[in-house]
Steps between C-alpha positions, in 0.01 A plus 500: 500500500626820386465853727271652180272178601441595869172747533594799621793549776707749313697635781609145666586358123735845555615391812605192424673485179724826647568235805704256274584724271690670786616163659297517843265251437397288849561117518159449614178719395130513633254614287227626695190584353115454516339228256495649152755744518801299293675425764602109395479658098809753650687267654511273154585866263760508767659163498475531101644861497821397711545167268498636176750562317380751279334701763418877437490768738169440618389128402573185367525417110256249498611311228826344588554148629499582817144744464389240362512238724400707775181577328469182477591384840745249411775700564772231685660740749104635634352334750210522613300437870122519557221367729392144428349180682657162518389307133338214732479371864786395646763690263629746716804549317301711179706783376442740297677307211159288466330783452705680237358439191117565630680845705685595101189465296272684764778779511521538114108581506471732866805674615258703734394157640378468811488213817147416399574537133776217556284335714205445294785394206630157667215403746146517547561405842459687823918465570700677647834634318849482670855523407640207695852446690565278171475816289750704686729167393430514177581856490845469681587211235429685225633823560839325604538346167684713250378728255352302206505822288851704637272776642314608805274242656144612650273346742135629476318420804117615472278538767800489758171531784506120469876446630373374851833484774663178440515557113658851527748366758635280265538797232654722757849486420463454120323848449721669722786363324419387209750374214635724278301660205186345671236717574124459699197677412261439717106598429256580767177684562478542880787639741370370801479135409899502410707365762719728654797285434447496105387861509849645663710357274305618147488859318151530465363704228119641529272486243259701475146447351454534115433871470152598340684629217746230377225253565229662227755547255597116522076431507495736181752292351293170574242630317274632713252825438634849677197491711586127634805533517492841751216254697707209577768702566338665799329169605850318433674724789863468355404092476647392163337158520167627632552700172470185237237335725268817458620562109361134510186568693596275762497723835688296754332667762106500449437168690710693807300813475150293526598306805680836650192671449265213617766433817470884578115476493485208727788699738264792538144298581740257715324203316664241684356215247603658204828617644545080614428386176702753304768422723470134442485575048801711582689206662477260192702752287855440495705669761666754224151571361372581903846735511387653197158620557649648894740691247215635275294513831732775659570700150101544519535641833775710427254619172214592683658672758693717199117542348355593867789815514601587165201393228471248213836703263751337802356139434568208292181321501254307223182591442391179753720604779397901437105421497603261859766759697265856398268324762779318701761772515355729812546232690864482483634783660795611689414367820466144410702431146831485665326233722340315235791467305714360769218234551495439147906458483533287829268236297692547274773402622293197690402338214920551411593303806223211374246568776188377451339714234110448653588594826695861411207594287256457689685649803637790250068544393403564834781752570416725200135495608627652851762775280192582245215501685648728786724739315173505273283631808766702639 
């Protein structure tokens, strides 16, 4: 992937490309960024930037060898770690070189890909990804081989949330000191869920959301109508990924915003039924799916509090969520959204730790009706 492929971003492309061409490039990067905003597509101009050999001053040629193969993901001296489940009961030792070919070809068609994306591609199962103790092996084995094409060697490691404590130990020493002309990039979306002990011994470049104006001229270029384009780009909220789905008029979160807005209904009226057996539909979903409605859950908040106090132009709503919050909004105020996000984010980070999903909703339900209902009278 070349730099011109990576939506928006203009100023960290900058930032970058100066970085090696000035010779102060770190032996282990972080890029940190929300989902959609290129971060994993960066790291992969990068890596292609710094092994080409016909390199420009800002990007890759893209049709060398070496471009080539990187486009291609078959480049021998970039590898490549990512969340997966053991192939079948019993096989503990899975790496991620069973998964390769499945991880290339899903790569080639989403470089914005998400968890759930990935998710959805190699299981239809409720299972939970990890990157095992056997992966930080295979990474160590690899990396200590030689060069198989005289360059720089990269390891990508996506979604470094999922490097639980015994696998990082065992990568410690290897990304502190790595061998020479070997470089980590390492791709996450969430700074608190990065152990400490990876975290202080990366560079870790932010990036930012898609800005509103890189991301219509790239929705322009897929063919979409001005008037569409400016829409999704507002809706998108600097999501790249949420982009495509909504060029594609698939909006990954309307089934979110009708249990949201049925969940806040039941909150209010403290319908302990309803709340039980939403509670109990909730708990079926897969534990990423229950993390992702708490995240959409608490952007809502954050929303109609923003409506409440500064009107519908400060907003990023559809016309679904606008018709819901214009009724819902005076209800979130400043004396109880601070509290009713940290409710909202201590579930969240419940259902994280794999408590039992029923339980913190329900428990998390009657807590908001307590926050709405008295700020509400107040």
């Amino acid at each position: 992937m070349q730099f011109s492929q990576v939506i928006g971003q203009s100023a960290l492309k900058e930032r970058l490309t100066a970085s090696f061409r000035e010779g102060r490039i770190a032996h282990a990067l972080m890029f940190l960024g929300p989902e959609g905003s290129g971060n994993l597509a960066l790291a992969l101009a990068f890596a292609q930037y710094i092994a080409c050999p016909n390199r420009t001053e800002h990007d890759s040629c893209g049709v060398c060898p070496t471009c080539k193969k990187i486009d291609q993901h078959q480049f021998a001296d970039l590898h490549y770690t990512f969340p997966f489940f053991n192939k079948s009961e019993g096989s503990e030792k899975t790496t991620c070189n069973d998964w390769i070919t499945a991880w290339r070809n899903h790569l080639k068609q989403a470089p914005y890909t998400t968890v759930d994306e990935w998710r959805n591609e190699i299981t239809e199962d409720n299972k939970q990804l990890i990157m095992s103790v056997y992966e930080a092996a295979n990474i160590i084995q690899h990396l200590t081989l030689k060069s198989y094409e005289g360059g720089y060697k990269f390891q990508v490691i996506w979604m470094a949330e999922y490097l639980k404590t015994d696998t990082a130990n065992k990568l410690l020493k290897i990304v502190e000191e790595p061998p020479e002309k070997t470089i980590f990039l390492f791709v996450a979306n969430s700074l608190e869920n990065i152990l400490q002990t990876i975290l202080s011994r990366v560079q870790v470049v932010y990036v930012p959301k898609v800005d509103d104006d890189a991301m219509l001229q790239s929705l322009l270029n897929q063919g979409a109508s001005d008037e569409k384009a400016q829409e999704i780009a507002h809706f998108a909220h600097g999501d790249w990924n949420k982009a495509l789905q909504l060029l594609h008029s698939k909006n990954p979160d309307e089934n979110y915003a009708i249990q949201f807005q049925l969940w806040m209904r039941m909150c209010y009226k403290k319908d302990v039924p309803g709340i039980i057996r939403w509670s109990d539909e909730m708990h079926k979903l897969n534990r990423e799916d229950q993390k992702h409605f708490l995240t959409y859950a608490l952007d809502q908040i954050r929303q109609n509090l923003v409506l409440n106090y500064a009107g519908a132009d400060f907003v990023r709503l559809n016309h679904s969520e606008k018709s819901f919050s214009d009724k819902f909004a005076p209800f979130i105020n400043d004396l109880n959204a601070e509290e009713l996000m940290e409710e909202i984010t201590e579930a969240f980070h419940d259902v994280s730790r794999n408590a039992y999903t029923k339980l913190v909703l329900t428990d998390l339900s009657f807590k908001l009706h307590y926050l709405l209902t008295r700020k509400a009278e107040a």
